[in-house]
ZAMARGU-4260 file (C-alpha; in steps of 0.2 Angstrom, whole numbers, plus 5000, padded with zeros to 4 digits):
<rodrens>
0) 5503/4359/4855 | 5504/4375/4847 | 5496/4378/4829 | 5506/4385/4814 | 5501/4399/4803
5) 5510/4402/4785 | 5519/4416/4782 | 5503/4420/4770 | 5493/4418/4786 | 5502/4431/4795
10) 5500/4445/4783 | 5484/4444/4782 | 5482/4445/4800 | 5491/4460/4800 | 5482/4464/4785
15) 5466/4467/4795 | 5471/4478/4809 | 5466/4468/4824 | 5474/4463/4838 | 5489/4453/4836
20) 5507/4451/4845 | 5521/4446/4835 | 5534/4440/4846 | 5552/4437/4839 | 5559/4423/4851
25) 5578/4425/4846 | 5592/4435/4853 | 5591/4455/4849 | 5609/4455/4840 | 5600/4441/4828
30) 5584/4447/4826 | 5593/4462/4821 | 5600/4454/4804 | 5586/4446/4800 | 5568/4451/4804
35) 5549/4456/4801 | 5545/4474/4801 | 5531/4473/4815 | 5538/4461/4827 | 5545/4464/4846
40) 5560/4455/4852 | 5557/4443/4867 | 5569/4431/4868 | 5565/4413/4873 | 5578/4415/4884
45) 5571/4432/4895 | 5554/4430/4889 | 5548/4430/4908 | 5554/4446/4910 | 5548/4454/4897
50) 5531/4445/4893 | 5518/4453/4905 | 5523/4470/4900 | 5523/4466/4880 | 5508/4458/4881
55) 5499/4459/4896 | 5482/4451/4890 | 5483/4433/4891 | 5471/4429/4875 | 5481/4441/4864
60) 5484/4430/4848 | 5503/4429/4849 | 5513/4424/4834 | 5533/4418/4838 | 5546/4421/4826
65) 5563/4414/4826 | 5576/4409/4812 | 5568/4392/4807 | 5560/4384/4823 | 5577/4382/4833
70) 5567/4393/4849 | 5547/4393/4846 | 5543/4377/4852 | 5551/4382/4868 | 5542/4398/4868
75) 5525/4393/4865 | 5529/4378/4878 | 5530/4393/4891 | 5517/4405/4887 | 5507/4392/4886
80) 5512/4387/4905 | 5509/4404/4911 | 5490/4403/4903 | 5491/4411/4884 | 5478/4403/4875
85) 5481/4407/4858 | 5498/4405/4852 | 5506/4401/4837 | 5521/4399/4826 | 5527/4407/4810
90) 5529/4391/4800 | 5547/4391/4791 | 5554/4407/4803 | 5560/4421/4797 | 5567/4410/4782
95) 5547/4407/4778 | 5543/4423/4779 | 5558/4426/4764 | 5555/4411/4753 | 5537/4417/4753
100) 5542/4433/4745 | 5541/4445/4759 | 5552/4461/4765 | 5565/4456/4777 | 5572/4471/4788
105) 5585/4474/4798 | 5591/4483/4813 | 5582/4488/4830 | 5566/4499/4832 | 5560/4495/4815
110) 5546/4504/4816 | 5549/4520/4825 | 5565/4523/4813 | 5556/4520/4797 | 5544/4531/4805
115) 5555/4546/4806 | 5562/4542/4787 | 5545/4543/4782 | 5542/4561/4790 | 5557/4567/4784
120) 5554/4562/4765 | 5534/4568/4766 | 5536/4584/4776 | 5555/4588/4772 | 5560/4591/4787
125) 5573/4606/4788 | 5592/4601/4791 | 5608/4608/4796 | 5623/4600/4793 | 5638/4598/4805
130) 5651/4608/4795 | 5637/4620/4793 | 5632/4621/4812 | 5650/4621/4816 | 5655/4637/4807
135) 5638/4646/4813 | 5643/4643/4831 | 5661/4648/4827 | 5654/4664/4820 | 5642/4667/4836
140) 5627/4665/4826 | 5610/4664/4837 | 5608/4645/4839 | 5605/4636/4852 | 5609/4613/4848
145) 5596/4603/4860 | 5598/4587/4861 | 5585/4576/4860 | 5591/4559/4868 | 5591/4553/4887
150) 5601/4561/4897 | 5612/4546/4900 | 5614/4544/4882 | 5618/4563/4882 | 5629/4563/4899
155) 5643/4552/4888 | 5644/4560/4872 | 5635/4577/4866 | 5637/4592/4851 | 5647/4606/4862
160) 5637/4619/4869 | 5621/4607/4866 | 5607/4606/4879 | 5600/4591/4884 | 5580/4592/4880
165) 5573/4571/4877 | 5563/4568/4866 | 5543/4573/4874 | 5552/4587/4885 | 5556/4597/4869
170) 5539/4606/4865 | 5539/4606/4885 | 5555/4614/4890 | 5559/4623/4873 | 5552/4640/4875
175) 5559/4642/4892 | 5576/4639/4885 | 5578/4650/4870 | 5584/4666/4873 | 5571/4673/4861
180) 5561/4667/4845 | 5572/4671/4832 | 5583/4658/4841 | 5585/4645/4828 | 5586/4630/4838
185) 5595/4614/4831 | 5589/4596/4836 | 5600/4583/4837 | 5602/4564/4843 | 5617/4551/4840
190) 5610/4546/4821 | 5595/4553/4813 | 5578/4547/4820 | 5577/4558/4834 | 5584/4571/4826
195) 5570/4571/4813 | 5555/4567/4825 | 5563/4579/4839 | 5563/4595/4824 | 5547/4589/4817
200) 5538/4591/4835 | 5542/4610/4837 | 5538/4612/4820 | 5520/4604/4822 | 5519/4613/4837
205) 5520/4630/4828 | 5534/4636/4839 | 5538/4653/4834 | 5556/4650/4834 | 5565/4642/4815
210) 5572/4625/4817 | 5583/4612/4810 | 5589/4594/4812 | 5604/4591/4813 | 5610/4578/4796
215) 5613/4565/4803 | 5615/4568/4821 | 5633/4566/4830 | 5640/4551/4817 | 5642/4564/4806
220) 5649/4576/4817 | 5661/4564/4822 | 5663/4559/4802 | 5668/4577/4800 | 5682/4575/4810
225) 5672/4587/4822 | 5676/4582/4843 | 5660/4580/4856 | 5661/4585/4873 | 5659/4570/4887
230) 5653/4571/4902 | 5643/4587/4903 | 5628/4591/4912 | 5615/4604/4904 | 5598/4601/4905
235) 5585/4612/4898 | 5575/4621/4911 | 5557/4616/4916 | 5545/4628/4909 | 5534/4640/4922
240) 5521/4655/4920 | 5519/4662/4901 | 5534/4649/4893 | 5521/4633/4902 | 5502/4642/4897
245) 5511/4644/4879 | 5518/4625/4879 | 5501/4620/4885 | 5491/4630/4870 | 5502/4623/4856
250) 5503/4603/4863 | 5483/4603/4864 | 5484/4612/4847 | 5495/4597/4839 | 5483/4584/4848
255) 5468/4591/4840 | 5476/4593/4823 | 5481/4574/4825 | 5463/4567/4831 | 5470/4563/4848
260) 5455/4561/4858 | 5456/4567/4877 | 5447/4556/4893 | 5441/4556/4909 | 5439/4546/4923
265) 5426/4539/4920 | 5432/4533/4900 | 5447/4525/4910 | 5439/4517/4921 | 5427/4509/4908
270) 5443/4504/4896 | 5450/4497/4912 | 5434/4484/4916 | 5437/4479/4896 | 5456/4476/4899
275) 5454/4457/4899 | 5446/4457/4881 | 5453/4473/4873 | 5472/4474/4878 | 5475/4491/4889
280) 5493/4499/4889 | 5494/4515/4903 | 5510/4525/4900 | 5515/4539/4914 | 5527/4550/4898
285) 5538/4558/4909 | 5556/4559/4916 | 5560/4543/4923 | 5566/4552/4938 | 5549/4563/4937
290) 5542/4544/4936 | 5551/4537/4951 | 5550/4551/4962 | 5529/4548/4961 | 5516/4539/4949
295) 5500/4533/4948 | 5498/4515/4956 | 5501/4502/4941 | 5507/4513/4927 | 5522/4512/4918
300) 5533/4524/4912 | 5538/4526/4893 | 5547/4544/4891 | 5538/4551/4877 | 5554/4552/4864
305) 5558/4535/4868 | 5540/4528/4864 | 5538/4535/4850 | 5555/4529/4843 | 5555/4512/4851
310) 5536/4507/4852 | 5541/4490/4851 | 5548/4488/4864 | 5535/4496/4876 | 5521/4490/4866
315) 5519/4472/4857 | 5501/4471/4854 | 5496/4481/4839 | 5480/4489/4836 | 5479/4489/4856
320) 5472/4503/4868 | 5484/4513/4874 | 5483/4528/4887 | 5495/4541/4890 | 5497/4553/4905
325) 5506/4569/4912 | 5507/4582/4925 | 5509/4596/4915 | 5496/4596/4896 | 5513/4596/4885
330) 5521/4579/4884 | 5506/4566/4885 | 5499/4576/4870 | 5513/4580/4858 | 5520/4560/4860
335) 5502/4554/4858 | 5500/4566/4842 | 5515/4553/4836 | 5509/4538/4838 | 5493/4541/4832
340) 5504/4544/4815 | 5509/4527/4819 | 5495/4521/4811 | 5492/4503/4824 | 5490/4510/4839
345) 5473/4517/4848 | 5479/4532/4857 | 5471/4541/4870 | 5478/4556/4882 | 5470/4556/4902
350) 5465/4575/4905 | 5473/4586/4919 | 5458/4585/4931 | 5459/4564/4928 | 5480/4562/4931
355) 5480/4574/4946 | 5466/4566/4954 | 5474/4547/4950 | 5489/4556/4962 | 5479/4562/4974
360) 5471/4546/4978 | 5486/4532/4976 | 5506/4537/4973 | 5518/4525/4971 | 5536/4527/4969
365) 5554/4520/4965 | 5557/4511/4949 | 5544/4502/4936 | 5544/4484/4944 | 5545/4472/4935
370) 5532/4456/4936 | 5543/4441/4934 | 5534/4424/4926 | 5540/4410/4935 | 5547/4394/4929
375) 5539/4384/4942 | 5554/4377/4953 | 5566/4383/4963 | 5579/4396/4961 | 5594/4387/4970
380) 5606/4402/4977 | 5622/4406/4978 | 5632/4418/4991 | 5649/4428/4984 | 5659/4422/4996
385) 5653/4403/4992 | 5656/4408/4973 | 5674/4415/4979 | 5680/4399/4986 | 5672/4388/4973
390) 5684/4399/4961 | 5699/4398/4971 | 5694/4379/4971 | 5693/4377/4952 | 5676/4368/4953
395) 5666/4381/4945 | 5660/4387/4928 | 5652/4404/4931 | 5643/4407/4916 | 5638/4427/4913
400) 5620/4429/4902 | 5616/4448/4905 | 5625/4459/4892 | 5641/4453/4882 | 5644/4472/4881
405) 5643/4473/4900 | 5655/4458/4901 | 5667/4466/4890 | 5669/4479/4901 | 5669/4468/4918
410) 5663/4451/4926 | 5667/4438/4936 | 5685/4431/4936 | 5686/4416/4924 | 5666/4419/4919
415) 5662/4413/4900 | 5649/4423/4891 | 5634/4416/4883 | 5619/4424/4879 | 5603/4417/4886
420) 5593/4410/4875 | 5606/4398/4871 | 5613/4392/4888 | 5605/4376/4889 | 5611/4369/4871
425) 5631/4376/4878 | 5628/4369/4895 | 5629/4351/4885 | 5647/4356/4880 | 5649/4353/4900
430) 5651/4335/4911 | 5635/4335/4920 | 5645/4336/4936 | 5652/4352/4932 | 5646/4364/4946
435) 5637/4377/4936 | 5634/4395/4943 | 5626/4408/4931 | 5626/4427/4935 | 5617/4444/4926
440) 5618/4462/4930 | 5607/4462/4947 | 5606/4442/4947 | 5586/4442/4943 | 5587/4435/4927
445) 5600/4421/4932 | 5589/4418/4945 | 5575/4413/4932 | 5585/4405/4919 | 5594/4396/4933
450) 5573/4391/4941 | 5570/4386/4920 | 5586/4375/4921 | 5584/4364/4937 | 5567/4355/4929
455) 5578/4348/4917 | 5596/4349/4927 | 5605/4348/4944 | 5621/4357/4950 | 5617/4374/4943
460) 5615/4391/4953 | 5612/4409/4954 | 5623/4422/4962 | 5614/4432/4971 | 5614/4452/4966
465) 5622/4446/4951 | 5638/4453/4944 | 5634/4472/4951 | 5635/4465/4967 | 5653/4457/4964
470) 5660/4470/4958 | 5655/4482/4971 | 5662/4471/4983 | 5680/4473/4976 | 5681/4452/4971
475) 5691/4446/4958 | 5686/4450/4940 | 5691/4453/4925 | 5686/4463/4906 | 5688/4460/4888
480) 5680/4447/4876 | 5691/4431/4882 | 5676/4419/4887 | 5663/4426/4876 | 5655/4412/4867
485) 5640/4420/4859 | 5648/4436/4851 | 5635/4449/4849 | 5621/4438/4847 | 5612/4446/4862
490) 5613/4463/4857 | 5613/4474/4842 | 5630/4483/4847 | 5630/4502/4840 | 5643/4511/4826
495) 5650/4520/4844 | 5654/4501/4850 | 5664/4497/4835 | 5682/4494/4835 | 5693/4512/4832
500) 5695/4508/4813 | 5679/4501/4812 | 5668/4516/4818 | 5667/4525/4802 | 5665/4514/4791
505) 5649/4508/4800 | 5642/4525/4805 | 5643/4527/4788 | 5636/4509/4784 | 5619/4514/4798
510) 5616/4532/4791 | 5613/4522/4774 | 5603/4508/4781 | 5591/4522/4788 | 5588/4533/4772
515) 5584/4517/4762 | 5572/4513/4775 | 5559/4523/4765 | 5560/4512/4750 | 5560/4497/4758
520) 5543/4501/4768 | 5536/4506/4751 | 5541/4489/4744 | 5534/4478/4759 | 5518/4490/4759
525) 5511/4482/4776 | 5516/4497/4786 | 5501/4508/4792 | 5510/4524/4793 | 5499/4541/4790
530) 5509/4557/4791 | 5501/4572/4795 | 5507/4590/4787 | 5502/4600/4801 | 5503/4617/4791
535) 5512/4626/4803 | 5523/4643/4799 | 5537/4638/4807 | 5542/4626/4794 | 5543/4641/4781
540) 5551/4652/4794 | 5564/4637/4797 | 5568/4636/4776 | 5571/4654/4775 | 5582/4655/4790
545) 5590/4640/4783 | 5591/4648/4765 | 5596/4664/4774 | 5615/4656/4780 | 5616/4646/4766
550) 5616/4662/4756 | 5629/4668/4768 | 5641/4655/4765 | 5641/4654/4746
</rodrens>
């Protein structure tokens, strides 16, 4: 049986900077109304999944989080199973955690966005806002707007005229995409985190050009009644010859000026024989197309913007050991000069001569796989054209546990949505000789909940290749919310995913929630947070450019 530890007991351990995973076992969309500032969401329901990349040392000391003990039993019942050793639960739940007089957050990335609040309200960040930016391209002013998101995220919605340039890649790519350093180059993403982190990066870097965040990324472009273009594809050129070497100088120059320290080989490979008693994270910060096209054998990829705005969910052992790589001496550096800022994570960067020669000896490529925990039984199949018929029939309940987003947009014909952690409590809604045939996105997380449910249940399948599958082959589906009966318990769903009428009101409602995030850390006072003013000249270049075209416009 797991132990219990008071709410008392987990801030102390957090108190004393060791490590410590604290795992919040419910659904994103509720952990996101409720939750503790340094926990990572794994819930109960994917937690195999998710578990040997959140915490891949098996004597981490775990601690799971739910509401008030509706999923930590369960939890702790299979990490336990798949050889944890020490785990425990948050006595009370979140509730506890409240009733005990603690901070209580709220939304998703917790960290990585109070992060960017922080360095905005220490370092004041420079800003543009979007009825500014809008008139100084109108007027043909020397900008250039690079956006600092995925290029997915980027691909479906983006400032016009913007570039894509994510996250690590700016310092990277940026000189080799200005026309000329009295450029001033505007940084954007869909709210504000990036925005701030993405300008701030150039800045520590010392580039020669004046920047600016965009106030409040695209919301408030769209909340100025301004359009976005959809669909465009404009990336930001790779850097080669004096734009790289310069890249190169002012990354290692951030490093330095943030402590990062820099290994060899032979430091990796002694962090790598103390993996099973200090906890080891390897991060290849690239493009995941860069990533998938070649890495080093058993590294992961973590695109540098992404990591250091959702550390939690790439990394749910704080105070672990964590090592970055690259191919080129820019990103590792610049998005290891972050996290060290952090303030829980110990941050190393592989040197040149190390990551090359890794390549040179084992390459892997294709997408990060992912190492499944399994429930111990069985996975019983199910073929589409089985599924078909048992449709047709009316002797099946295909149940959809992936993404009620996903769903919205498509699934199965007749499929009910409920979110995963909680299918076995609805399956007892359902006669026990219902035929029961649960589907996700590729079918790999159906195929381990379905394994979790047979110990305890007959008559329930996977489909095989899941709901992409099904729809590629043309069968029978349908789209909308009919059937969901979950809501947006399994996902925090975005201001962009609102209804029509609704969209403003919570842009709005989100650009609040993340300026207050400054107080609100001050109050809890637990987060380790250490900001760095890196005294560059680009920050007083950036206010007189910015000073310069407010005195234009007055």
């Amino acid at each position: 049986m797991s132990r219990s530890v008071s709410a008392s007991q987990l801030r102390t351990l957090i108190a004393q900077r060791s490590e410590l995973a604290v795992l919040d076992v419910r659904e994103e969309g509720v952990c996101a109304r409720k939750r503790l500032f340094y926990s990572s969401v794994a819930p109960v329901g994917r937690i195999g999944l998710l578990i040997d990349r959140l915490v891949p040392r098996l004597g981490t000391p775990i601690v799971l989080v739910d509401t008030h003990g509706e999923y930590t039993p369960r939890a702790a019942a299979l990490l336990e199973r798949w050889g944890y050793t020490d785990v425990a639960i948050l006595e009370g739940g979140v509730e506890g955690w409240a009733q005990a007089g603690f901070e209580i957050f709220s939304g998703t990335n917790v960290p990585g966005k109070a992060f960017g609040e922080v360095i905005e309200h220490k370092l004041h960040t420079p800003n543009i806002d979007a009825l500014t930016l809008k008139a100084r391209q109108d007027a043909g002013d020397d900008l250039l707007v690079l956006d600092s998101r995925p290029f997915g995220e980027f691909n479906t919605m983006s400032i016009p005229g913007g570039i894509d340039c994510a996250g690590a890649e700016l310092v990277y790519r940026a000189l080799a995409t200005v026309p000329s350093p009295d450029t001033l180059i505007v940084v954007n993403c869909a709210g504000r985190t990036r925005s701030i982190l993405g300008a701030q990066s150039l800045i520590n870097a010392g580039v020669p050009n004046p920047v600016a965040a965009l106030t409040g990324g695209s919301m408030s472009w769209l909340l100025e009644g301004l359009e976005l273009e959809h669909g465009k594809i404009r990336t930001a050129p790779r850097p080669e010859g004096q734009a790289l070497a310069t890249a190169r100088e002012l990354a290692a120059a951030a490093a330095r000026r943030a402590y990062v320290p820099v290994i060899d080989r032979e430091t990796l490979a002694a962090l790598e024989r103390e993996s099973g008693e200090r906890t080891l994270y390897r991060f290849d910060v690239r493009d995941p197309l860069e990533y998938e096209a070649g890495h080093p054998a058993g590294w992961q990829n973590a695109p540098g913007g992404q990591l250091v705005q959702a550390t939690d969910e790439y990394v749910g052992t704080l105070h672990a050991r964590v090592v970055l790589r690259d191919d080129d001496g820019v990103r590792a550096r610049m998005t290891a000069s972050w996290l060290k800022q952090l303030g829980y994570l110990d941050v190393r960067v592989l040197d040149d001569a190390a990551s090359a020669s890794l390549v040179a000896e084992h390459v892997e490529a294709g997408a990060q796989a992912v190492r499944v925990r399994p429930h111990g039984a069985r996975t019983r199949w199910i073929e589409a054209d089985a599924l078909l018929r048992e449709i047709e029939a009316g002797t099946v309940q295909t149940i959809d546990i992936d993404s009620s987003l996903a769903f919205r947009r498509a699934h199965v014909k007749g499929a009910r949505f409920v979110a995963a952690s909680a299918v076995l409590a609805h399956l007892n809604d359902l006669p026990r000789d219902t035929l029961i045939v649960l589907t996700s996105e590729d079918g790999v997380l159906a195929g381990l909940v379905a394994a979790e449910i047979a110990q305890t249940r007959g008559g329930v399948s996977a489909l095989i290749g899941g709901t992409r599958r099904w729809l590629a082959l043309g069968l029978p589906h349908e789209a909308g919310d009919a059937g969901n009966l979950t809501g947006d318990d399994d996902a925090w769903y975005s201001p962009y995913h609102a209804e029509p009428d609704q969209v403003a009101a919570q842009m709005n409602a989100y650009l609040a929630w993340e300026l207050q995030l400054v107080e609100q850390v001050n109050r809890d006072a637990i987060a380790s947070i250490d900001v760095l003013d890196f005294e560059t000249s680009t920050a007083r270049r950036s206010r007189e450019r910015l000073a310069e075209i407010a005195g234009r416009a007055a």
